[in-house]
C-alpha positions as CSV (number, residue, x, y, z in Angstrom):
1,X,-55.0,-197.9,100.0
2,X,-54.6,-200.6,97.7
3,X,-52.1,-203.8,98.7
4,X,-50.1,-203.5,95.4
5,X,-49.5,-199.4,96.1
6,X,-48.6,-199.8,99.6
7,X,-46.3,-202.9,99.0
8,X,-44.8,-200.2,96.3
9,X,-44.2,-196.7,98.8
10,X,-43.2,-198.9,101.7
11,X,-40.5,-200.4,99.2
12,X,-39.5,-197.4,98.1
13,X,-39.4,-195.6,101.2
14,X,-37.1,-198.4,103.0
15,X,-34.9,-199.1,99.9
16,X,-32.0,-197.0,100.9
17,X,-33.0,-198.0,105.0
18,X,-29.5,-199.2,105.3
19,X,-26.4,-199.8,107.4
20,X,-28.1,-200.3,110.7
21,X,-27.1,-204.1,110.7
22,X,-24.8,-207.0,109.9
23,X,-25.1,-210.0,108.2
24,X,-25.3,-213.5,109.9
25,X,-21.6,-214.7,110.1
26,X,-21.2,-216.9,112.9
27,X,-22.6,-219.9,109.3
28,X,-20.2,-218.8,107.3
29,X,-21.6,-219.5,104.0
30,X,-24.4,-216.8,105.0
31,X,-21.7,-213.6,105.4
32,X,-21.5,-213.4,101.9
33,X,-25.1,-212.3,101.0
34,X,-26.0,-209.0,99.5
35,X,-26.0,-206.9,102.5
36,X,-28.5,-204.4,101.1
37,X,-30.7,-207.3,99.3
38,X,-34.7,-206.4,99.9
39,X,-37.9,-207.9,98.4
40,X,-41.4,-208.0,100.0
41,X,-44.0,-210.2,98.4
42,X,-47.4,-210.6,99.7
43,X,-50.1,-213.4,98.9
44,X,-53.8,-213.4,99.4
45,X,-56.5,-215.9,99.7
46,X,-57.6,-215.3,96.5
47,X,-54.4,-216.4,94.5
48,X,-52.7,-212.5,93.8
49,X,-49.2,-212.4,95.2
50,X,-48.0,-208.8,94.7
51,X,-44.3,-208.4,95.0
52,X,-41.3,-205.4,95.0
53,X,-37.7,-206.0,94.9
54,X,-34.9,-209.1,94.9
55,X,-38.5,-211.4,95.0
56,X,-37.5,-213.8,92.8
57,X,-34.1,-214.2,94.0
58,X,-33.7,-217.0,96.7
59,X,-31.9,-216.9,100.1
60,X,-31.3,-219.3,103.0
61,X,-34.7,-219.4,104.9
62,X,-33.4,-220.7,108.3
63,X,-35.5,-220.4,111.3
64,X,-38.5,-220.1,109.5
65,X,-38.4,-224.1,108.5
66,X,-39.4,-224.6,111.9
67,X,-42.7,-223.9,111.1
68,X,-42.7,-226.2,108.5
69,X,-41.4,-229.0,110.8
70,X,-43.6,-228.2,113.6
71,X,-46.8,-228.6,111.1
72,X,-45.7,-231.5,110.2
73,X,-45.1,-233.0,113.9
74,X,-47.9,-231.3,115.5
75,X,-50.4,-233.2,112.7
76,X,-49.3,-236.3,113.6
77,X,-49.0,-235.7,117.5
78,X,-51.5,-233.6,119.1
79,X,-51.4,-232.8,122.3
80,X,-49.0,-235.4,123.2
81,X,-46.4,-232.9,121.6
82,X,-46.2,-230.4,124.4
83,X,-45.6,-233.0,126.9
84,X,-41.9,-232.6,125.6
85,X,-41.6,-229.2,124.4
86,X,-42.9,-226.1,126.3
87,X,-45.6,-223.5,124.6
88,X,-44.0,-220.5,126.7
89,X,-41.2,-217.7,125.4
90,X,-37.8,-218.6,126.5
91,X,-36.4,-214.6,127.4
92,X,-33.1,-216.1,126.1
93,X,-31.5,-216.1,123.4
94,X,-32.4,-218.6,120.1
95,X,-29.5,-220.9,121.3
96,X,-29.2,-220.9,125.0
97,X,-28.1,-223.7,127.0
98,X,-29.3,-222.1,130.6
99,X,-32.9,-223.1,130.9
100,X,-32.7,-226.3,129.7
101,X,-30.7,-227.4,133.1
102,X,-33.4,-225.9,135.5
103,X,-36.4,-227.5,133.4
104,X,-35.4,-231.1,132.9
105,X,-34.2,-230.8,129.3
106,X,-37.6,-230.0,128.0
107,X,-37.0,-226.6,126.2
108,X,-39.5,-223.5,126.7
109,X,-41.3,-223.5,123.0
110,X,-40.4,-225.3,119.4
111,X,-38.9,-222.3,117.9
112,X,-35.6,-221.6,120.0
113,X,-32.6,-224.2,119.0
114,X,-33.7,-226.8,121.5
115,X,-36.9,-227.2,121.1
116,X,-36.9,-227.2,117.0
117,X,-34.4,-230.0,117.8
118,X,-36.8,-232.1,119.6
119,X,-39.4,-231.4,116.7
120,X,-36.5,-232.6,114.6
121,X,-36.0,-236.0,116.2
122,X,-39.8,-236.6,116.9
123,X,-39.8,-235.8,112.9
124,X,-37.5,-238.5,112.3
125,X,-39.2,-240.9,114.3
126,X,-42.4,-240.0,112.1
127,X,-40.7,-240.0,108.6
128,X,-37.6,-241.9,108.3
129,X,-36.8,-240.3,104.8
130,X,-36.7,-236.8,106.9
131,X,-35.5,-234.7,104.6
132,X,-37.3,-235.8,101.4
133,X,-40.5,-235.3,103.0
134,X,-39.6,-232.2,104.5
135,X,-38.5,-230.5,100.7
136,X,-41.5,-232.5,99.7
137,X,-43.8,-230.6,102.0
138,X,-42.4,-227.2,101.4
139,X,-43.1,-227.9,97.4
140,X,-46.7,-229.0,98.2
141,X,-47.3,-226.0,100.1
142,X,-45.5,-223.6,97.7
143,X,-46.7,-225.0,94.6
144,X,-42.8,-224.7,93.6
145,X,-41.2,-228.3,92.5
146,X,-38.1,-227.1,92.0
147,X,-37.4,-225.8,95.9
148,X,-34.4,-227.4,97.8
149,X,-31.8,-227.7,100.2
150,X,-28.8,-225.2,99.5
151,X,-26.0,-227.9,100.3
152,X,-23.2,-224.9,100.8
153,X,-25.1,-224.0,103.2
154,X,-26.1,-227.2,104.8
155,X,-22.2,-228.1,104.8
156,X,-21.1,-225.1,106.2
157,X,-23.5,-225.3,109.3
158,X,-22.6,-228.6,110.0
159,X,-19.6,-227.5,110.4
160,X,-19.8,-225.2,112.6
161,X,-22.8,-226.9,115.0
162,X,-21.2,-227.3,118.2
163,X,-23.3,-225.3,120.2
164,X,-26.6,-227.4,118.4
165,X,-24.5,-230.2,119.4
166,X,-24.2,-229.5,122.9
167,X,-27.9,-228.8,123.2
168,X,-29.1,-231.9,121.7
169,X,-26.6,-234.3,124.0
170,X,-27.7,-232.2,126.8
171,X,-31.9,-232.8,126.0
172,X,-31.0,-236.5,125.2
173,X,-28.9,-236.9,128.8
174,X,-32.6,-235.9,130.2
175,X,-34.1,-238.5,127.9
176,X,-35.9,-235.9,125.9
177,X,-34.1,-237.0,122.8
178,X,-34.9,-240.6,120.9
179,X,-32.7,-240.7,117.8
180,X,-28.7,-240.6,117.3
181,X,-27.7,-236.8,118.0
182,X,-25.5,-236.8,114.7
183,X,-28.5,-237.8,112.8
184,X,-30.6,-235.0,114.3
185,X,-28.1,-232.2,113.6
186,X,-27.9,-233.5,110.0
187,X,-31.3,-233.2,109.2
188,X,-32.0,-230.0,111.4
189,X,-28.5,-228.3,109.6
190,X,-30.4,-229.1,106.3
191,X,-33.8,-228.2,106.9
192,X,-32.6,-224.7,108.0
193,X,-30.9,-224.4,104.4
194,X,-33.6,-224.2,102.4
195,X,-33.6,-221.5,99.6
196,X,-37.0,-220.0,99.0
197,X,-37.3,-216.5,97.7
198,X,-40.2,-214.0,99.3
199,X,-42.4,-215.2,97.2
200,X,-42.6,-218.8,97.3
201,X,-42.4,-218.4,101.1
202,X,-45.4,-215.8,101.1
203,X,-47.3,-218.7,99.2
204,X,-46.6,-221.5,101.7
205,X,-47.6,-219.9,104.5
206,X,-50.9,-219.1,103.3
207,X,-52.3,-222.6,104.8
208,X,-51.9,-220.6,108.1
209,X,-53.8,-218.0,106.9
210,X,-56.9,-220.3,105.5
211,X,-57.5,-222.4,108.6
212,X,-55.1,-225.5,107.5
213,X,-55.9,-225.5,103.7
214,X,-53.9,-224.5,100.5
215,X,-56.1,-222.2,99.0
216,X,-54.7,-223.1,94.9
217,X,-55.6,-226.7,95.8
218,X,-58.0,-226.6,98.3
219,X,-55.8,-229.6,100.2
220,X,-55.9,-229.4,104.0
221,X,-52.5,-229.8,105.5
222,X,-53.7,-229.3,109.1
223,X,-56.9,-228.5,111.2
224,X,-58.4,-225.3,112.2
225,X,-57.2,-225.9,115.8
226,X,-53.6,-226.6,114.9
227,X,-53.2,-223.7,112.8
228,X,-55.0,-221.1,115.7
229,X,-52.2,-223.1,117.7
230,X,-49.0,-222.4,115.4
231,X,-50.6,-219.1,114.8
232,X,-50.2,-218.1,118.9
233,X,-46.3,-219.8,118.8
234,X,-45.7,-217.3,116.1
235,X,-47.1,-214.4,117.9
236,X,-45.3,-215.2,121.0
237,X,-42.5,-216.7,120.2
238,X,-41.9,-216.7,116.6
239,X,-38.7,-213.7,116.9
240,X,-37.0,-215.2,119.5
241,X,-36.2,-212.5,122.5
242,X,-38.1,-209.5,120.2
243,X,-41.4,-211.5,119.6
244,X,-43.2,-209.2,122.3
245,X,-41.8,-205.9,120.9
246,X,-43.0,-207.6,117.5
247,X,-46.1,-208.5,118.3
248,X,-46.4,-204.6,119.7
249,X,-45.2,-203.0,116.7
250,X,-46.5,-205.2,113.8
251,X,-49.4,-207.1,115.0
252,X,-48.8,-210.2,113.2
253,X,-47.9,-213.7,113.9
254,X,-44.7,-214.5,112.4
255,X,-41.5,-216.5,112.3
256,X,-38.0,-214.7,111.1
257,X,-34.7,-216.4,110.3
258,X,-31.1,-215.3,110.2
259,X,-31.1,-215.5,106.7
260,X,-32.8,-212.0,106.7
261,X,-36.2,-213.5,106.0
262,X,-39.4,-213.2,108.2
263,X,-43.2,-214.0,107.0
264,X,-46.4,-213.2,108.8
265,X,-49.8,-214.1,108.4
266,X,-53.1,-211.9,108.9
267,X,-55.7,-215.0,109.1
268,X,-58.2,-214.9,106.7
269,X,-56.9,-212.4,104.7
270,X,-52.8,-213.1,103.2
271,X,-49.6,-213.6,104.6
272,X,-46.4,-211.9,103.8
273,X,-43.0,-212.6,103.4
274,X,-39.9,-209.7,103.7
275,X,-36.1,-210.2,102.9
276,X,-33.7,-208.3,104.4
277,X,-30.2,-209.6,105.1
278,X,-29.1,-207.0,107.8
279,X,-29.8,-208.2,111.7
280,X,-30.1,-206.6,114.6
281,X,-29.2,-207.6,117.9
282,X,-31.7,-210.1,118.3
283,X,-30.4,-212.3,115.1
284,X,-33.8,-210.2,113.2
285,X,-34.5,-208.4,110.1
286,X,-34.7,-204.8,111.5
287,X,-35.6,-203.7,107.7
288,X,-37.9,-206.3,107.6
289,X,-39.7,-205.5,111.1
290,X,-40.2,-201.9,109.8
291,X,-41.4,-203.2,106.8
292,X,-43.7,-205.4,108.7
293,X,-44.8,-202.0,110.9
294,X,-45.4,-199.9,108.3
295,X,-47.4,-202.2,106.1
296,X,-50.3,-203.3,109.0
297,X,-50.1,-199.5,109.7
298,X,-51.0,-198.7,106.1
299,X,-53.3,-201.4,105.6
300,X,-55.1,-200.3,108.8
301,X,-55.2,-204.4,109.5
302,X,-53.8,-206.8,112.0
303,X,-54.8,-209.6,114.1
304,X,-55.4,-206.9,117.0
């Protein structure tokens, strides 16, 4: 079946799929969203993006700017990376404090609270204007100038970081931390509030569909063996304490945020983005993971 008529029924048979959720509330400015907002947009090698829904309309992306920050380290790093965050899923939840005492303050993988707060301070350390070149990244992989931070949103998750807090003093104690903890949460706070709608996301995360490169510009962000290795942190980790069931039921690498949003990438092929504000019990889209399902079932195509 073509991709624009499946993107279409899987809309249209979800677009009542209702009720089965809540909206984040623990950051307050996110309980206000739409509850029953839903957009899918899709973007392929080639330069289509084919979209349905709210895809225009932007949202608080979250979790997902960890990929974003973990490119960005990971460049500039290597291997040396891993020697202070773990490549393994944590079995916890996003924001636990338990493992962190058992395993030296070097958290399980970059995509749970701790760890994307010591990709956060090695960021710093790399870029001293941190959050300009973060925005400044997700523009040049977007194509989109005109992204940025949603500052209600920044403001109301500072306020209400204690728990980030408390993880980054505690990695710091172990000496896992460089930079000032305050200065850490600030940027980390901010990164997560970038507003991106499905459609801009779907087209920056097509570098890690294309081996590194921006397929409109033909600009390499990062090599072939980075991308195969933020590719497997997706699949594995990428949904926090779900990403196995994920991995089972969609078959895509992917990152999700409690925004509502989650993209995924079939290499070589596209990646897709889905916005749905409604979480389960796991802080994740459950519209968006049975978007996700049904479109690698229709397509007939995953990475398995």
């Amino acid at each position: 079946m073509e991709l624009k008529n499946i993107i279409n029924k899987i809309f249209s048979e979800l677009s009542d799929y209702t009720g089965h959720g809540q909206v984040a509330d623990y950051i307050p400015a996110l309980s206000s969203v739409k509850r029953d907002s839903f957009a899918i947009s899709a973007a392929t090698l080639d330069g289509n993006v084919i979209s349905a829904g709210d895809f225009t309309e932007r949202f608080s992306i979250q979790s997902i700017s960890k990929v974003f920050t973990l490119a960005m380290v990971s460049r500039h790093l290597g291997d040396k990376l891993w020697e202070s965050v773990g490549r393994e899923p944590s079995g916890t939840a996003f924001n636990s404090l338990i493992q962190l005492e058992q395993e030296k303050g070097i958290p399980r993988n970059p995509f749970i609270n701790s760890g994307a707060l010591v990709i956060t301070d090695r960021l710093i350390d790399l870029y001293p204007d941190s959050k300009h070149a973060i925005i400044d990244f997700v523009r040049e992989l977007s194509g989109v100038k005109d992204i940025s931070y949603d500052k209600s949103v920044a403001l109301s998750e500072l306020e209400t970081s204690h728990r980030n807090l408390a993880l980054a003093n505690f990695i710091k104690s172990f000496g896992n931390i460089h930079n000032k903890v305050e200065d850490i949460i600030d940027v980390y706070c901010n990164q997560c509030s970038i507003s991106m709608s499905t459609e801009e996301l779907a087209k920056s995360f097509l570098f890690l569909a294309s081996g590194g490169v921006i397929p409109t510009t033909g600009q390499r962000v990062c090599g072939p063996r980075s991308v195969k290795r933020l590719n497997a942190l997706m699949l594995t980790c990428g949904l926090y304490n779900e990403s196995g069931d994920f991995a089972f039921r969609v078959g895509m690498p992917g990152k999700s945020g409690v925004g509502g949003g989650i993209v995924a990438v079939i290499p070589n092929k596209l990646s897709i983005a889905v916005w749905s504000p409604e979480l389960n019990s796991n802080g994740n889209s459950y519209r968006g993971i049975e978007t996700l399902e049904r479109f690698t079932t229709e397509l007939g195509i995953s990475v398995f």
